[in-house]
KEZA-149892 format. One line per field, with one value per residue (C-alpha): x, y, z; residue number from 1. Coordinates in nm, 3 decimals. Layout:
<nutors>
u [X  ...]
v [Y  ...]
w [Z  ...]
resi [NUM  ...]
</nutors>
This chain:
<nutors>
u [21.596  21.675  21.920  22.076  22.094  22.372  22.323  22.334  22.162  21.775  21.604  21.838  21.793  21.400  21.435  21.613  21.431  21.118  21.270  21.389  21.065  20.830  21.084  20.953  21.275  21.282  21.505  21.677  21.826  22.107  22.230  22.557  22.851  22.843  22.547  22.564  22.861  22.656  22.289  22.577  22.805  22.499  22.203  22.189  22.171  22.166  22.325  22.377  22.368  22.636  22.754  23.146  23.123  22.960  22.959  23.105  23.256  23.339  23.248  23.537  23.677  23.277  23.377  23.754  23.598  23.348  23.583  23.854  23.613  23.486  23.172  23.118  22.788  22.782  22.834  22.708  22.890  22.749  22.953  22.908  23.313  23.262  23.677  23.831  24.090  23.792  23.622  23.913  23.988  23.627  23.619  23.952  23.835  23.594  23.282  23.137  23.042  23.009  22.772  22.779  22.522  22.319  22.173  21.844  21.633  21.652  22.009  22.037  21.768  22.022  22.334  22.186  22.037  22.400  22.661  22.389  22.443  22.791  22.838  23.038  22.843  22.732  22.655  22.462  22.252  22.181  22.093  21.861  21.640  21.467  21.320  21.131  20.972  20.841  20.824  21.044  21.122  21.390  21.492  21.614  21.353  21.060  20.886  20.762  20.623  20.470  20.503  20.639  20.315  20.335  20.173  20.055  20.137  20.091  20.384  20.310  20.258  20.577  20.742  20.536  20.652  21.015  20.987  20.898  21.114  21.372  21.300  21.145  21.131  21.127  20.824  20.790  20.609  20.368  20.626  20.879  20.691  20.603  20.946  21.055  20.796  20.575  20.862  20.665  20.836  20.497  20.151  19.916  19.665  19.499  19.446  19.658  19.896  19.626  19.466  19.781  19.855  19.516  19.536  19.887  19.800  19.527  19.741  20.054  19.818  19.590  19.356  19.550  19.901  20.053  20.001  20.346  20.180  20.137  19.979  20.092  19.855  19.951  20.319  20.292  20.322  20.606  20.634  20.758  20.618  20.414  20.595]
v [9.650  9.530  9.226  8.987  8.626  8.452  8.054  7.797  7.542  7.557  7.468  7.674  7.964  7.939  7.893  8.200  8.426  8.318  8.375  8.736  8.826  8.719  8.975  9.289  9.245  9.293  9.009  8.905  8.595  8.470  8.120  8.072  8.382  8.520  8.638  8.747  8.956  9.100  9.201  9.328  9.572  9.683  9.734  9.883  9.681  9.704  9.357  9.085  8.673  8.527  8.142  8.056  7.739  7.866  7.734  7.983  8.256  8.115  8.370  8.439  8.533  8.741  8.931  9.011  9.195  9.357  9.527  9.586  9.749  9.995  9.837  9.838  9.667  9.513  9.095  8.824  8.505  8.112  7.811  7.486  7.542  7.623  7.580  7.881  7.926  7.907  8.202  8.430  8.399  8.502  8.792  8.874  8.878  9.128  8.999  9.153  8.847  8.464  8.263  7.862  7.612  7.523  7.849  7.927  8.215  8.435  8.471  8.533  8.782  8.954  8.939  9.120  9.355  9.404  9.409  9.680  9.934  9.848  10.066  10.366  10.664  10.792  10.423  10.392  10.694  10.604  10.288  10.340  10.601  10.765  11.090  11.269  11.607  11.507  11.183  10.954  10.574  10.390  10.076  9.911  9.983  9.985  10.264  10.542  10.859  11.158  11.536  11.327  11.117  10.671  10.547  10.209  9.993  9.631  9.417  9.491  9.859  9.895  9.762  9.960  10.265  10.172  10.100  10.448  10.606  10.463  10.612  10.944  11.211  10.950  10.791  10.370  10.190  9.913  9.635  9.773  9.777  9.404  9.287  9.520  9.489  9.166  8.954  8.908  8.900  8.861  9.054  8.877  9.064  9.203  9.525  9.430  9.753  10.035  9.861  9.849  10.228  10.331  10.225  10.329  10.706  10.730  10.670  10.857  11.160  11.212  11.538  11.844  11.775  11.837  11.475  11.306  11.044  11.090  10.885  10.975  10.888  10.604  10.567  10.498  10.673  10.925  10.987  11.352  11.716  11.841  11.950]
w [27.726  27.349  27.430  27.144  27.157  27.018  27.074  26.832  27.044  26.930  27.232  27.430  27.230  27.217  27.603  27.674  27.461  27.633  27.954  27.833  27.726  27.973  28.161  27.941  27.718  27.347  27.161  26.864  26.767  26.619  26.552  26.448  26.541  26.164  26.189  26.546  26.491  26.207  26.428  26.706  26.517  26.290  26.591  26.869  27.188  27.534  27.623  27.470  27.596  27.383  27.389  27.428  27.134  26.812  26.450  26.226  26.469  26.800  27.063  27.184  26.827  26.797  27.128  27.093  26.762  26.927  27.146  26.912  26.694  27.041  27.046  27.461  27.455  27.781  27.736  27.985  27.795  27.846  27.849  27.997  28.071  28.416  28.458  28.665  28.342  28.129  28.318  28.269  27.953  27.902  28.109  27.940  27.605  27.678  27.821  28.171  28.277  28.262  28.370  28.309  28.201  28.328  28.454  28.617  28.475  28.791  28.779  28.410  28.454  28.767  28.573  28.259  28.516  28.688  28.390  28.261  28.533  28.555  28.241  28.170  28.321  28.008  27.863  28.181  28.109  27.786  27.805  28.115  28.100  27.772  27.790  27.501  27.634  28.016  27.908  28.086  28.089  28.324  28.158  28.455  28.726  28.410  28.542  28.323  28.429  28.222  28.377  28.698  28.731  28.732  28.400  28.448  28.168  28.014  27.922  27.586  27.612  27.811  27.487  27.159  27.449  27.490  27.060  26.988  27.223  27.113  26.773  26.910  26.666  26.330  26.181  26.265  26.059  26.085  26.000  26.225  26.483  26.381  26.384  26.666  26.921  26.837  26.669  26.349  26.018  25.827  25.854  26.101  25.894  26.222  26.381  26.702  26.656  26.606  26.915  27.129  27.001  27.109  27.474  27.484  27.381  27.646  27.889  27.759  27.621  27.888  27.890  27.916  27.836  27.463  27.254  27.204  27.015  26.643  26.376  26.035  25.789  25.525  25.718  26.050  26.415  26.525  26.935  27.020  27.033  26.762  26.451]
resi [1  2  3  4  5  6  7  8  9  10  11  12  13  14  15  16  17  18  19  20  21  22  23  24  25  26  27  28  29  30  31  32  33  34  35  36  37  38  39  40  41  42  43  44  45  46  47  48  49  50  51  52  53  54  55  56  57  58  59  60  61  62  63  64  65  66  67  68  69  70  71  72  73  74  75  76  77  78  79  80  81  82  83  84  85  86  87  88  89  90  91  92  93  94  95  96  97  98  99  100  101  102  103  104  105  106  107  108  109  110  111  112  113  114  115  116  117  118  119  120  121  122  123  124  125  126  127  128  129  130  131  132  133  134  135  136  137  138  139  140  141  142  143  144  145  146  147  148  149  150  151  152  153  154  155  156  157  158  159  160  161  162  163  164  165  166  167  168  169  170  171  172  173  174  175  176  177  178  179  180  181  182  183  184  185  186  187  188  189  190  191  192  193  194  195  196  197  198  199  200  201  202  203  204  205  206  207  208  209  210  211  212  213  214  215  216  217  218  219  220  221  222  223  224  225  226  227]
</nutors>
């Protein structure tokens, strides 16, 4: 899943992402509720961690927007307000759930996992499972298959996958898949993409079956069906 962090506390933040990740997440930050009502009504997520007391935008002011605005991304909210009256006026503002500090990772991990399927039936399909041709990923479980058979991917691989998928059909560059899938904002000056493309594609085009994995020279890659 691609899940935004909203948490002005630095050590906090840095915390949680790594907790996220380690999980096979993708994640953004943001610091302050400005710019995390910005990343939220101009990306697409598929949850997002946001903290009740925020400089700037308070998140309870960030979330009553969201909603008013029909943005349904589901919400897990974090306070250390652990007050019953405190709880519902969260949940009535528009988050799906609230979860005090402090928090262990496990149960962070469960309620992202549960306020995800708790979706709207379409929401539910679209945020867990991609398909492009017989191709298919589920989100939730992390288990993709190709023509109905397992592939067996790295952390990492499950991730440059989910990436492209999510983008199936359009070509992704080198820096957005920098930013997108490895977090960088600069050029590590490496090869670690083309390497991390190359195992992917022998396991996602193995002998026999049409490639879905396409480099386009002096742009990037595109996933989908030959043009």
């Amino acid at each position: 899943m691609r899940i935004l962090i909203v948490e002005d506390q630095a050590a906090q933040a840095e915390y949680t992402q790594k907790a996220l990740r380690e999980g096979g997440h993708a994640v953004d930050l943001a610091s302050d509720g400005k710019e995390g009502l910005y990343l939220a009504t101009t990306e697409q997520y598929d949850a997002i961690v946001l903290d009740r007391m925020l400089p700037k935008v308070d998140g309870l002011t960030l979330l009553r927007t969201l909603r008013a605005s029909g943005i349904a991304t589901p919400v897990l909210l974090l306070s250390a307000l652990a007050e019953s009256d405190d709880r519902v006026e969260g949940l009535r503002a528009g988050s799906d759930d609230y979860l005090t500090k402090p928090f262990h990772t496990a149960e962070l991990l469960a309620r992202l996992e549960a306020i995800t399927r708790r979706a709207s039936p379409q929401q539910t399909a679209q945020v867990q499972v991609l398909r492009v041709a017989d191709l298919e990923l589920d989100r939730l479980s992390r288990r993709v298959r190709r023509g109905g058979t397992p592939l067996d991917l790295q952390p990492r691989e499950y991730q440059l996958l989910e990436y492209l998928m999510r983008h199936a059909g359009q070509v992704v560059t080198r820096t957005m898949l920098l930013e997108g899938v490895w977090d960088y904002h600069f050029d590590p000056g490496t090869n670690v993409i083309d390497v991390h493309i190359s195992k992917l594609r022998g396991k996602v085009d193995t002998a026999g079956l049409p490639p879905l994995l396409h480099t386009v020279r002096g742009a990037g890659y595109r996933l989908g069906e030959a043009a």
